[in-house]
N, C-alpha and C positions, 0 to 999 in steps of 0.2 A: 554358197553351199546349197544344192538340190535341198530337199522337201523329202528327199529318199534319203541320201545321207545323214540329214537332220534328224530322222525317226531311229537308225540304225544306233545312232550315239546315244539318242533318247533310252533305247532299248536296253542301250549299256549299261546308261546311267539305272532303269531300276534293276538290272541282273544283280549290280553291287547292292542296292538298296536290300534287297532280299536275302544275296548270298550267307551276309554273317549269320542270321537267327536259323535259316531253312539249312547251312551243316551245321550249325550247334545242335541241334537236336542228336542228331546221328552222333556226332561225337561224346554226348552226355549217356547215350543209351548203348554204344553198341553197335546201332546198324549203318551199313555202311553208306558215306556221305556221299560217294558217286550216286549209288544207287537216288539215292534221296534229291539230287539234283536232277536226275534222268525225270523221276517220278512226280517232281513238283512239276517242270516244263510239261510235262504230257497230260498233268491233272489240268495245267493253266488252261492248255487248246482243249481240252476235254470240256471244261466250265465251258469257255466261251464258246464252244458249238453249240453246249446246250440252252444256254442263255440268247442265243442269235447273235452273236460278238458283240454285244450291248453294252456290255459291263466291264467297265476298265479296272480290271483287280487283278493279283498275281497270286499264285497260289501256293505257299509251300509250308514246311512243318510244322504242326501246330503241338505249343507246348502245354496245353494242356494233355499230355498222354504222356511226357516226362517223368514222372512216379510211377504210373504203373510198366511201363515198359523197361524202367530201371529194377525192377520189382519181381519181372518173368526173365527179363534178359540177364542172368545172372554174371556181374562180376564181367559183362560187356563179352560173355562166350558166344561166338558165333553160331554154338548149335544149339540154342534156347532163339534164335532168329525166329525161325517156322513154327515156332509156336507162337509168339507175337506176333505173326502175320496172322493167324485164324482170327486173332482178335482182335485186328485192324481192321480186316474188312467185314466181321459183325457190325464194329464203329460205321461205319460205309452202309450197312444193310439197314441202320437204326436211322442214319443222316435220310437214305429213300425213303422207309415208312415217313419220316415225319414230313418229308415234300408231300408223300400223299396225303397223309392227314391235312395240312397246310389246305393242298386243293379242295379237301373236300369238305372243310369246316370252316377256310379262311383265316387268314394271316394273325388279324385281331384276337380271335377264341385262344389261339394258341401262346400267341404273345401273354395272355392273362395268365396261365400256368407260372408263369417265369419273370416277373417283373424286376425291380432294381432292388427291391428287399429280399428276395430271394438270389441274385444272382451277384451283386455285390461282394456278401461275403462268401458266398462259393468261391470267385474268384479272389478272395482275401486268402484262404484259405492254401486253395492251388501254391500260390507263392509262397506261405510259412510252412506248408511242410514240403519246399525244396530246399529250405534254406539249410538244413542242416548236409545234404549234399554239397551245397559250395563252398561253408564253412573248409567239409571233409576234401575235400580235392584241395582248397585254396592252401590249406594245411599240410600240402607235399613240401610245397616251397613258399612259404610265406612270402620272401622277397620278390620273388618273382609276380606272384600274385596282387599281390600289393602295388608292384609297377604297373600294370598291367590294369586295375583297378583305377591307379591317376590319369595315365594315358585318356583311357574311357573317359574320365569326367573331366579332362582339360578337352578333349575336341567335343564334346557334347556342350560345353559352357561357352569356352570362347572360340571356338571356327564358327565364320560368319560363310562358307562356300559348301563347297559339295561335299568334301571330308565330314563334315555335321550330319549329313543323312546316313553314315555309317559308319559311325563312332566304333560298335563289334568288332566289323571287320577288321580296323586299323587296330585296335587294343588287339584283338589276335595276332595281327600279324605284328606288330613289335613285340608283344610277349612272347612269339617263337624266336624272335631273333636276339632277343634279349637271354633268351633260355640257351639259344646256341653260342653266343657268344660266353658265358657262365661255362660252357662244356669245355670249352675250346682255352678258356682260362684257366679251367682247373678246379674252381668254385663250387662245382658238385661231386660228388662222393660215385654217384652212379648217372650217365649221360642223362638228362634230360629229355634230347631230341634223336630219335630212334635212324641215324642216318645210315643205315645199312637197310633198312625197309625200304627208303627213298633209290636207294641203288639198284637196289633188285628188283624195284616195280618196272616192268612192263612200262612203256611211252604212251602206245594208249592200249586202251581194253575190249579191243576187238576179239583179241583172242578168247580172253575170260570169258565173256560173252560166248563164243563159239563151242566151249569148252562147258558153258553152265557154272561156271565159277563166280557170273557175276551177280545172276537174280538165283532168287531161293521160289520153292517150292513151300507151300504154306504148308499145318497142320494144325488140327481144329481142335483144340483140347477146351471142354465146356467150363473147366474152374477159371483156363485165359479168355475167352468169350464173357465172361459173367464179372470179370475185374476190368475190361478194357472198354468193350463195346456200350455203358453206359456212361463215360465219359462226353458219348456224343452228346449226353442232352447238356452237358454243360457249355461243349463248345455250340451249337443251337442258337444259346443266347450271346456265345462271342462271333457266330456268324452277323447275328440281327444286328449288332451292332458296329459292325465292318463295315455290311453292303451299307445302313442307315449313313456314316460317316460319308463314305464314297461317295454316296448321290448328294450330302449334303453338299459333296467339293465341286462336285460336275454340278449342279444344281438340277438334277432329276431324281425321279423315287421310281428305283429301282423294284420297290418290292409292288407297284402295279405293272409297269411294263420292265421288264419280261414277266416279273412275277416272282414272289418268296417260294414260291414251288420249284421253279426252277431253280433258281439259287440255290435251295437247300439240295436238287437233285444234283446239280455241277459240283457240288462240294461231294457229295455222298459218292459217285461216280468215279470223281481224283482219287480219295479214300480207298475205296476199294480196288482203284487201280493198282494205285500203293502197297496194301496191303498185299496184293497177287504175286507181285516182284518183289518185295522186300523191301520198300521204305517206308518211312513214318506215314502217319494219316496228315493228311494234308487242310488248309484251312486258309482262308481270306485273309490276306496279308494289310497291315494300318501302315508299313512302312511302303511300299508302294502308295498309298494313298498321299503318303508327306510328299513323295516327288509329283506328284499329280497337282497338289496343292502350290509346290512350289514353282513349279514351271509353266501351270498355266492349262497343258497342255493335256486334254482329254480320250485322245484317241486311242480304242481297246488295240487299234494293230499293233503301238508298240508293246503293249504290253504282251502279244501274240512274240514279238520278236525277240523281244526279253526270254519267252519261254522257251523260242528257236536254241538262245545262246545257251541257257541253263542245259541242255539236250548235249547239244555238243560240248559243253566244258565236259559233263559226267565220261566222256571217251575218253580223256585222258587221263592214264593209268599212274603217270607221275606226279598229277594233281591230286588223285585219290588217296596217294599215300602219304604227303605230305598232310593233308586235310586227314588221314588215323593218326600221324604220326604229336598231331599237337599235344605238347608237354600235359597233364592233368592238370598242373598250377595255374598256367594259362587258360584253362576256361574256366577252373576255381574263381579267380579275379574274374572277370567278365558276368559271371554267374551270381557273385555277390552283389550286384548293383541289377542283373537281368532279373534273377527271382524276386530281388524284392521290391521291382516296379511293377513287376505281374500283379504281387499285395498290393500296391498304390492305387492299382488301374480300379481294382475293385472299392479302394475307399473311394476312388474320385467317383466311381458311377455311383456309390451312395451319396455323399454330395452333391452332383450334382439334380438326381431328382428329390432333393431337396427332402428328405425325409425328414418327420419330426418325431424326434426319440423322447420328447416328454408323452408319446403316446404310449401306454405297456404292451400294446398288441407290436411295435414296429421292434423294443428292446426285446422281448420273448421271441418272436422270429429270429434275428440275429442272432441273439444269445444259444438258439437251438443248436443252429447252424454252425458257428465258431465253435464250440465246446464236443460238437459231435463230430463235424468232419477231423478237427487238429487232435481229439481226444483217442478217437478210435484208430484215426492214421498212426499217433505213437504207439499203439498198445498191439498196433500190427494185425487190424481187422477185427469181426467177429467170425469167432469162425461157426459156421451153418453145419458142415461134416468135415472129414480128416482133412479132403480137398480142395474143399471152398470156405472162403469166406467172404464177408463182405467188405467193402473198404469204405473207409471214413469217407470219401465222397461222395461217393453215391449214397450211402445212408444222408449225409447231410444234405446232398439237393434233394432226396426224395421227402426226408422231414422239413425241409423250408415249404416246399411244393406243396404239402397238407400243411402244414401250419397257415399259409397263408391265406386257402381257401377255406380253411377250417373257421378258424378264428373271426370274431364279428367287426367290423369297420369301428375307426373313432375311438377306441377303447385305452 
């Protein structure tokens, strides 16, 4: 086998790796999954032009923006979309100021704002107040959910092959067939699986496209701006920690050459791409990094090619509806093991820098943190005026953030 066709399969290999998390986003919020494939592929070649193809990372939905965008896109209406995009690509405009900052103060200055006692339990946080969304969907169809939920954890535990790098995909895709076969049996009360959407979709979506049917036009509203656009300092520190992995696999540090400025511009860039057309804000993918790790194989063009393929699947109009059309139960089950690893992710980064909690200054930070972001997210914000409020996570990273510079060392 060529060296051309070996990269083309490679390419495949991470399209799969990325495709289950980058459309569950869309399918958890609302916006449409094509769109969101189109927009991850264009954010990828966007990154690597601006990084000088350096940096082998794929780029697509990032779920920290899952609560709020469940929050503005009501009840998954398509026409609360254009107001989540103003506040996707502010997300976008906050990612370039802080490349610039980045440039002009240095990677270090900045990293000190946000260390693993501040960013730990933010992201602990992130995942417990999703959980009660998965609870609520998984709670359509228990059973279904529940299968769908074993699935996941039997190829995540025991496949030793390629099926293991994307356990999601495969638990969706037996969960929808498990759900159509349930319809087909008689087992539900009201079909599951919308197959008259799948018939009437369009083969591919040229025409939508031509028609303006398929991207939206943003609109800027300052209370969506003010609830969306500060989640980028969270994702910030789930960048530093991406590209940090990535070069640890490749064995170079990315954040001197090309530079954390750039990274954080290639991110902020997708973002706003995203935003302009209608998809999620986009973000440095860890599951690309597992195939990287696993194969050996470091070269940014396939993951260039990967981005090719994600481009082109988004055209076709029968895959898009298929990809609305997933039962709610089915990503219920998927959701209750995805949100609550999102909380794992943040215990393990407290772990592993090793924090010590017989100190009161590291339990007061945290404590701040947990109690303010979970406390305020259920009580549904503070609200500032009739149209704004503030959301439990931004007040939590902004009180970690002064807590931790506040407070005196060793204490």
């Amino acid at each position: 086998m060529s060296n051309t066709a070996k990269s083309y399969i490679l390419g495949l290999q991470h399209l799969f790796a990325m495709f289950g998390a980058t459309v569950l986003v869309p399918a958890l919020t609302g916006l449409n999954p094509a769109v969101a494939l189109f927009t991850a592929g264009c954010g990828t070649l966007i990154f690597h032009y601006v990084t000088g193809k350096k940096v082998p990372v794929f780029l697509g939905s990032s779920f920290a923006f899952i609560p709020v965008l469940q929050t503005v896109i009501v009840d998954k209406d398509p026409a609360y979309i254009p107001i989540a995009q103003g506040g996707i690509i502010a997300a976008g405009v906050v990612y370039i100021i802080l490349s610039i900052l980045v440039s002009l103060v240095g990677a270090d200055k900045i990293k000190s704002f946000l260390p693993p006692i501040v960013t730990g339990p933010i992201i602990i946080i992130i995942g417990l107040t999703l959980s009660p969304v998965a609870v609520g969907m998984a709670s359509a169809n228990w059973l279904v959910a529940v299968f769908v939920l074993l699935v996941v954890i039997m190829v995540t535990i025991f496949d030793r092959g390629f099926f293991k790098l994307v356990p999601i995909l495969i638990g969706i895709a037996a969960g929808y067939l498990f759900s159509f076969i349930l319809d087909v049996a008689g087992f539900t009360e009201k079909p599951l699986v919308n197959t008259q959407a799948i018939l009437e979709a369009d083969l591919l979506n040229f025409g939508a496209i031509i028609n303006g049917d398929f991207f939206t036009l943003p609109v800027f509203d300052l209370n969506t701006i003010l609830l969306i656009a500060p989640i980028a300092l969270v994702t910030f520190m789930e960048h530093i920690g991406d590209i940090t992995t990535n070069g640890a696999v490749v064995g170079k540090d990315f954040f001197k050459e090309p530079g954390m400025h750039k990274t954080l511009l290639g991110d902020g860039l997708a973002t706003l791409f995203a935003g302009l057309l209608g998809g999620p804000a986009n973000t440095t993918y860890s599951e690309n990094t597992g195939v990287l790790a696993v194969t050996k194989v470091y070269d940014p063009k396939i993951l260039r090619i990967a981005a090719l393929y994600a481009i082109a699947l988004s055209m076709i109009g029968k895959l898009g509806a298929i990809l609305q059309t997933i039962p709610v139960p089915v990503m219920g089950g998927v959701s209750l093991i995805l949100f609550g690893m999102i909380a794992t992710i943040g215990m393990r980064t407290i772990f592993e820098a090793k924090l010590d909690f017989t100190h009161s200054r590291n339990l007061i930070i945290v404590s701040l943190i947990l109690v303010t972001g979970i406390g305020v997210h259920v009580t549904g914000g503070i609200a500032i005026t009739q149209n704004f409020s503030l959301s439990g996570l931004f007040l939590a990273t902004l009180i970690g953030v002064i807590a931790n510079k506040v407070l005196p060392e060793n204490v």
